[in-house]
N, C-alpha and C positions, 0 to 999 in steps of 0.2 A: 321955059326952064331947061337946063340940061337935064341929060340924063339921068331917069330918076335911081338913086342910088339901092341898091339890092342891100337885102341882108345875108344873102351866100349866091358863093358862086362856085360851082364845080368845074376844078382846069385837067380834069384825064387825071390827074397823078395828086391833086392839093384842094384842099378846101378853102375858101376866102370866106373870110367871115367880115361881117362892118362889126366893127366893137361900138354897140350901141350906148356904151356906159361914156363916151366921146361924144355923144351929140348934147345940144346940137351947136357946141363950140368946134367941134374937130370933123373930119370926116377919116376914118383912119380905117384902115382893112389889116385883116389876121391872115397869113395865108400858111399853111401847116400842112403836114402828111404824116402828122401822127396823132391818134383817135385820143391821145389822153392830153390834148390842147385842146380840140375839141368837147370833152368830157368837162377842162375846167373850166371852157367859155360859154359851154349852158349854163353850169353852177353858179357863174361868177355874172349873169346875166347880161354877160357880151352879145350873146343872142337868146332873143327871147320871144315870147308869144307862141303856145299852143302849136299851131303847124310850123313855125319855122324849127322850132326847136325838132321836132318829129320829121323833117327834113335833115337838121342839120347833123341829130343820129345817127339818119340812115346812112349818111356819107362816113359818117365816123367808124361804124361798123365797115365799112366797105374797104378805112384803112388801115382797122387795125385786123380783116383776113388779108390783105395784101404786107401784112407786118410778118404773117404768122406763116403762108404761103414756103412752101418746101416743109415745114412740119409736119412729121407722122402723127399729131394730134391737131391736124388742122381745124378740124370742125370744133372739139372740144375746148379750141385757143379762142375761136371767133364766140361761141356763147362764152364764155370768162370775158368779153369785150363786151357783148349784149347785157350782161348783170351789171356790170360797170359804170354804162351809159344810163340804164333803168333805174338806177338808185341815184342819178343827180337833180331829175325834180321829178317829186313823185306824184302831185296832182295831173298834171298837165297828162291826158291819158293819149295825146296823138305820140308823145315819146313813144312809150311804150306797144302803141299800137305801130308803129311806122318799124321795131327792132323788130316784132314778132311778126311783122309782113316778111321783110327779110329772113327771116330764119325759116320761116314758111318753104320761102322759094326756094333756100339752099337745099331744104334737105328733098324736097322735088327734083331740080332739076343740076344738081353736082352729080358728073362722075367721078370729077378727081378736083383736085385742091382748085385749078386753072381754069377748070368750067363753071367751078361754085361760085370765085372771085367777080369772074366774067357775067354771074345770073346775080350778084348781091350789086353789081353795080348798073346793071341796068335797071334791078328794081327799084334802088334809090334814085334814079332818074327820071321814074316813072313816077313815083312818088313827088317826087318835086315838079314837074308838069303837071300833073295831076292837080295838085293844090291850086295853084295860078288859076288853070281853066276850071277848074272849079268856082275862086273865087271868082270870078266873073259873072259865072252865070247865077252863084246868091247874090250879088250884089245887082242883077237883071229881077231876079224874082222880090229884092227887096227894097227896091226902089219904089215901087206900087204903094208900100205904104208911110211914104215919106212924101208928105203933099208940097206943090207947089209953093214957095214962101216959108216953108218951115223951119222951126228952133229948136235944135236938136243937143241934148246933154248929154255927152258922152263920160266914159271913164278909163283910165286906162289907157292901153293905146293896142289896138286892132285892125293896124294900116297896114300897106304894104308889110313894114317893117318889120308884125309878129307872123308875117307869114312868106311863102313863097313870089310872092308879088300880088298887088291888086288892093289883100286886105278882105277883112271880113267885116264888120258896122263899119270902118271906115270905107271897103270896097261899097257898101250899101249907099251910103253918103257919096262915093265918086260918082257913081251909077245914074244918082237921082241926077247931081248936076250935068252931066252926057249926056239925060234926059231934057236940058234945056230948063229947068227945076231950081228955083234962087234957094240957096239953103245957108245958116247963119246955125257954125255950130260954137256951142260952150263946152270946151273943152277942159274937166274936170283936172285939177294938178297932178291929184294921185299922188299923194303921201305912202310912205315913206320919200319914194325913191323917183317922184318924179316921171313916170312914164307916160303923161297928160301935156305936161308942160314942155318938156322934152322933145317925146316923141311926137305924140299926137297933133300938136303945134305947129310944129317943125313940116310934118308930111301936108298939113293943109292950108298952111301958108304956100309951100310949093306947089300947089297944086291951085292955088288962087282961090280959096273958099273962106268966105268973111267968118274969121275965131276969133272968138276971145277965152283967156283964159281964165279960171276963176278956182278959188279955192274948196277944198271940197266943202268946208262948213257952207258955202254960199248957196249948195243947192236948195233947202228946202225955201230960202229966199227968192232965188228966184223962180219957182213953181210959184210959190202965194203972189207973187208980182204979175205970177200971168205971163211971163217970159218966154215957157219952155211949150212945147209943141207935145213932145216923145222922148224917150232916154232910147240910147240902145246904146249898146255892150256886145263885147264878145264874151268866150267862155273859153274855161282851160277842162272842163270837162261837164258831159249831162248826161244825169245818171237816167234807167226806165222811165221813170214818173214825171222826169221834165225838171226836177231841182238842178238847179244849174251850178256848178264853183265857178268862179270869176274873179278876179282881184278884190282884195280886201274893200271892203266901201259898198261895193256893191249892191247887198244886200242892204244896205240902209238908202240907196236912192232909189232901189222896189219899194220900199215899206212909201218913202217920201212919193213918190209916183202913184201909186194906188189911193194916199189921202188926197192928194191933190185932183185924182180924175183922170190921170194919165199914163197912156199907154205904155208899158214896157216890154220892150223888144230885143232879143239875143239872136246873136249872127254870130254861127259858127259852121263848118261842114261837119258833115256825117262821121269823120273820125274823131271826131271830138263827142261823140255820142258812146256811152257804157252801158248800155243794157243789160250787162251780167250784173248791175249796182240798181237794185228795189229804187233806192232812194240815196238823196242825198249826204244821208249818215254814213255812209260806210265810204266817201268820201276820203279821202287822207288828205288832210292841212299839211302843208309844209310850213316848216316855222326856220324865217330866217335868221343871220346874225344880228345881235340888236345893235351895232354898229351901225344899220342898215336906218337905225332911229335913231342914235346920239348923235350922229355926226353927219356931214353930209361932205363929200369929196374931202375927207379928212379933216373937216374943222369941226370941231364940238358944239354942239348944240343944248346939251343938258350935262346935268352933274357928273363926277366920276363917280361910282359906286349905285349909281342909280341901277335898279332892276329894271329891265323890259320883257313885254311879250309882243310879238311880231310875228304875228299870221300872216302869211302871202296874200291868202282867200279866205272867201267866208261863199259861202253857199244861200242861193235864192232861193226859197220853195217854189214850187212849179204853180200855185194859187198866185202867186204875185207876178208871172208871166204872161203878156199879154200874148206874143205868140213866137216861135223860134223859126228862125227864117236861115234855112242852107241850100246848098248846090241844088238838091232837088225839089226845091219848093218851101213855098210857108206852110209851118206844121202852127196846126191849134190844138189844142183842148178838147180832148179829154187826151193827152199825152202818151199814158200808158198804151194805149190802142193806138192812137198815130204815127207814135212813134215807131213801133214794129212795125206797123205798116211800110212805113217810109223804107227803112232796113230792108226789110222783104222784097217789096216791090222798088227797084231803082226808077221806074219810070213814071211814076206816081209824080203827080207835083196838086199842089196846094193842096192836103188832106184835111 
């Protein structure tokens, strides 16, 4: 295949984004230098997925203090662009944790407007390497539990595509077959909008791994059929106790997974972890436009006048978790205790 296509790309001076709402009839790139394109192409889920999004931030931030640059309110300009970018999805906690890294460094290591720009854009740089080689090495640590010949149900899409490259359950899924590993995944559709069939399709066809796509009513059929091996999933955030938010659906192929007998498994890295959140309650749902369910690429699909509600996510409890598998290792159960652990200790692997 060619070159596998990125979801950003940073050029010194411009961000390129793949507008993922294009695939996978088009391949079309965004390229901008100013942070409020950026701002409406996470909202408008041009780019999407937990780290990329938390990447694609950091770069935004980076353009709009190079907007603000010569301002006697420099710093005070760059957080007015950090609240900005925090309020377009408000589940997803690598956003917000990828602004407040930057903000961290600016106020460390700025003397003047020149060296702050200079220290926000290496940080976002770091950040975006950081992810990639991260996701490698979960997808090294989460291969293990991905057997030879296995049928793997996914949801969503947690490829390359929501992240810096590699992928997170998809990167786990690349890993196994690297490993020589026959693997046949069911690549769930993902209603409303498609990011199953789409995406997740689209990156493992390229990648020459036997999918098929299936609707999301079809999972609990195919469990009872005896089809499915394992589910894994990524997550857009997991709170102390191991409850996980993840695309809407989700939580209903835990419930289906646990009657069935089968393992469920979430790949995410460590910025995708909230430890300052008990539990999954205190979670914020994003709720999209219901467009997002009438219609699909502008053609209507239900009534006019029809009411909708349209969760993004729904949250697992961490009891229907069989085990969270990231950059430093597979984390099990008892969560609350491993999970700080893991936090604590960087070099810790399989707790």
């Amino acid at each position: 295949m060619s070159e596998e296509p990125r979801s950003l790309r940073w050029e010194g001076d411009a961000l390129v984004i793949l507008d993922q709402t294009r695939l996978p009839d088009e391949i079309i790139y965004i390229s901008t230098r100013d942070y409020r394109v950026v701002a409406a192409a996470i909202r408008d889920l041009k780019v999407r997925g937990a780290p990329a999004i938390g990447a694609a931030a950091a770069f935004a931030l980076v353009l709009g203090a190079r907007e603000a640059l010569g301002s006697p309110r420099f710093q005070e300009r760059v957080r007015g662009v950090a609240t900005e970018l925090v309020a377009t999805r408000p589940t997803a906690v690598n956003l917000a944790w990828a602004v407040e890294r930057l903000l961290t460094r600016l106020e460390r290591d700025a003397g003047d407007a020149a060296a702050g720009l200079a220290a926000l854009e290496a940080e976002a740089l770091a950040i975006f390497r950081e992810d990639e080689e991260g996701n490698r090495r979960l997808g090294f640590h989460g291969q293990v539990l991905v057997p030879d010949g296995a049928r793997v149900l996914t949801h969503c899409n947690a490829g390359a595509l929501a992240t810096a490259g590699y992928g997170t359950a998809i990167g786990v899924i690349r890993a196994a077959v690297e490993a020589g590993k026959k693997v046949t995944v069911y690549a769930g559709e993902t209603r409303p909008l498609l990011q199953g069939a789409r995406l997740t399709a689209w990156e493992l066809v390229q990648l020459g791994v036997e999918t098929f796509v299936v609707t999301d009513s079809m999972a609990g059929h195919l469990m009872a059929q005896g089809m499915v091996d394992l589910v894994l999933v990524g997550a857009d955030r997991i709170a102390a106790n191991g409850d996980v938010a993840n695309k809407i659906g989700t939580y209903a192929l835990a419930v289906l997974a646990a009657a069935h007998g089968l393992p469920f498994y979430v790949a995410a890295p460590v910025s995708t972890l909230d430890l300052a959140l008990a539990s999954g309650e205190g979670i914020p749902i994003e709720q999209r436009p219901a467009a997002e369910v009438t219609e699909f690429r502008g053609r209507r699909s239900a009534p006019a006048g029809v009411r909708v509600f349209n969760p993004a996510f729904d949250v697992t409890p961490a009891r229907l978790v069989t085990a969270l598998v990231t950059e430093r290792g597979v984390v099990y159960p008892p969560y609350d205790v491993n999970l700080a652990a893991l936090v604590k200790d960087g070099d810790r692997e399989d707790v």
